[in-house]
C-alpha positions in Angstrom: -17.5 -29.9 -22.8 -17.5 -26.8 -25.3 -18.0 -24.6 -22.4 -14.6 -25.9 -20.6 -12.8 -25.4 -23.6 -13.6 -21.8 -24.4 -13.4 -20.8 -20.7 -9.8 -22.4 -20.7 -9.4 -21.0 -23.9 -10.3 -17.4 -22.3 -8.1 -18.1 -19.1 -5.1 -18.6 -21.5 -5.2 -15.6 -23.5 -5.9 -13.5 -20.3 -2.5 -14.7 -18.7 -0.7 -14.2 -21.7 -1.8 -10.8 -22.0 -1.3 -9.8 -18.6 2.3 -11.5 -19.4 2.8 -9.1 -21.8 1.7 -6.0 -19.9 4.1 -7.0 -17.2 6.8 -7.5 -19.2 6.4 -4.9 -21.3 8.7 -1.4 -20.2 6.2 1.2 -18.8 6.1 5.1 -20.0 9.3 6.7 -18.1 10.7 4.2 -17.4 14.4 3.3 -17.5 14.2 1.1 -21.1 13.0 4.4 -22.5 16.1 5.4 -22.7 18.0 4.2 -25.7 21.0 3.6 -23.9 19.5 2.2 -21.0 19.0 -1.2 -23.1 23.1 -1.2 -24.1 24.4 0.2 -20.5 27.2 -2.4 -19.3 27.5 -3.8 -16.2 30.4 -3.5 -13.9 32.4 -6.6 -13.0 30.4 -8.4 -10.7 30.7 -9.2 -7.9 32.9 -6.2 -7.2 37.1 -7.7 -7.0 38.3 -7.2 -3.0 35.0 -5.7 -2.1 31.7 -7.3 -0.2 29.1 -7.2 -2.9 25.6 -7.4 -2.8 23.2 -7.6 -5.9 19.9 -6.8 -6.0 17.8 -8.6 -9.2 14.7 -7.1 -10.3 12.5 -4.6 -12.4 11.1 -1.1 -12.4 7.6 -2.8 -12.7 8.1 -5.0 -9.4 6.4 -3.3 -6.2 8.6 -5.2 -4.0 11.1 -4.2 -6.3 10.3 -0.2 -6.0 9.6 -0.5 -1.9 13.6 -1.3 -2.0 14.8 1.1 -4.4 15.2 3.9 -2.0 16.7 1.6 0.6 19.5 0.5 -1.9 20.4 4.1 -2.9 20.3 5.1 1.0 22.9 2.1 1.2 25.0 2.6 -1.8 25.5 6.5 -0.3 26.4 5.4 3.4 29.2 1.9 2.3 30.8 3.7 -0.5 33.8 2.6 -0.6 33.1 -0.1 2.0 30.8 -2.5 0.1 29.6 -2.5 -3.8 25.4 -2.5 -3.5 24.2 -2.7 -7.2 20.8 -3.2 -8.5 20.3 -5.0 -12.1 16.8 -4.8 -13.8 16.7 -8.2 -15.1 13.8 -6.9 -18.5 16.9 -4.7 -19.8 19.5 -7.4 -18.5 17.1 -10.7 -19.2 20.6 -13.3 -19.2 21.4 -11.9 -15.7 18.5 -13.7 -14.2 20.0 -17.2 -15.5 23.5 -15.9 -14.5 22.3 -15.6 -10.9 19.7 -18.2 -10.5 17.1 -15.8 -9.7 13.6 -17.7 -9.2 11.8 -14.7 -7.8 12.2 -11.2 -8.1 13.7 -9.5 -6.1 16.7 -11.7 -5.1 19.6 -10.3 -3.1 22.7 -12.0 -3.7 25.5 -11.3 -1.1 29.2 -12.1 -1.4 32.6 -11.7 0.7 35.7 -10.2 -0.6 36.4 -12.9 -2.5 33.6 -13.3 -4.4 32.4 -16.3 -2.8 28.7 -16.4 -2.7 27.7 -15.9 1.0 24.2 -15.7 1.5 20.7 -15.0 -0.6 17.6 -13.9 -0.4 14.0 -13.6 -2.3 11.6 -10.9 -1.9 11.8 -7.6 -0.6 14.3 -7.1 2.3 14.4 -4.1 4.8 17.4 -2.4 5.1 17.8 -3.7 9.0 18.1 -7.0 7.8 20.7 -5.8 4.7 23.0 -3.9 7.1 22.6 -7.4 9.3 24.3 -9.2 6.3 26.7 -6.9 5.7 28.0 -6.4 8.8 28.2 -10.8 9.0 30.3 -10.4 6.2 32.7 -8.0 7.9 31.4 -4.4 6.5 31.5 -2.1 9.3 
């Protein structure tokens, strides 16, 4: 019965260490910074413009397979749709704000900031341009 106990014991401080190396920001990264911690968001979603938010974190592989997707997209709908990414570790209430259950989550909305359509996990940009063009982005 010891044995359970100390092997449970074990288990718990292993996940909460792991926890905190997850959690924690890694060398380079963006909460480095010291402003990177106090940098505002715009309004969101984006007043008379197709929006979609991308939650998640440096750390999150998923996360960094996207990043150069997003920045491809933000380039090429300038102007025609807002594509923003927020790292939820420097922006931790955004996560409640937008329900997010899984990182990454891509929130999409219309023009009028009604929320349209969402996803969790990583998401090619095929399928992104698919959603934007269903919400009228050409």
């Amino acid at each position: 019965m010891k044995k359970s106990y100390l092997i449970a014991a074990a288990l718990l401080l292993l996940f909460v260490a792991g926890m905190a190396l997850f959690l924690a920001p890694q060398q380079g990264q963006v909460a480095d910074r010291p402003d990177a911690a106090s940098a505002t968001l715009p309004a969101l979603p984006v007043p008379g413009m197709v929006t979609m938010i991308d939650l998640g974190a440096k750390s999150c592989v998923p996360c960094k397979l996207m990043a150069p997707i997003l920045e491809e997209l933000e380039q090429e709908y300038r102007g025609r749709a807002a594509i923003v990414f927020i790292d939820i570790t420097l922006h931790a209430d955004q996560a409640a704000r937008y329900r997010v259950r899984a990182i990454p989550t891509q929130v999409f909305y219309d023009a009028k900031g009604v929320e349209r359509f969402r996803h969790e996990g990583f998401m090619d940009k095929e399928t992104i341009v698919r959603a934007l063009q269903t919400l009228g982005v050409s």
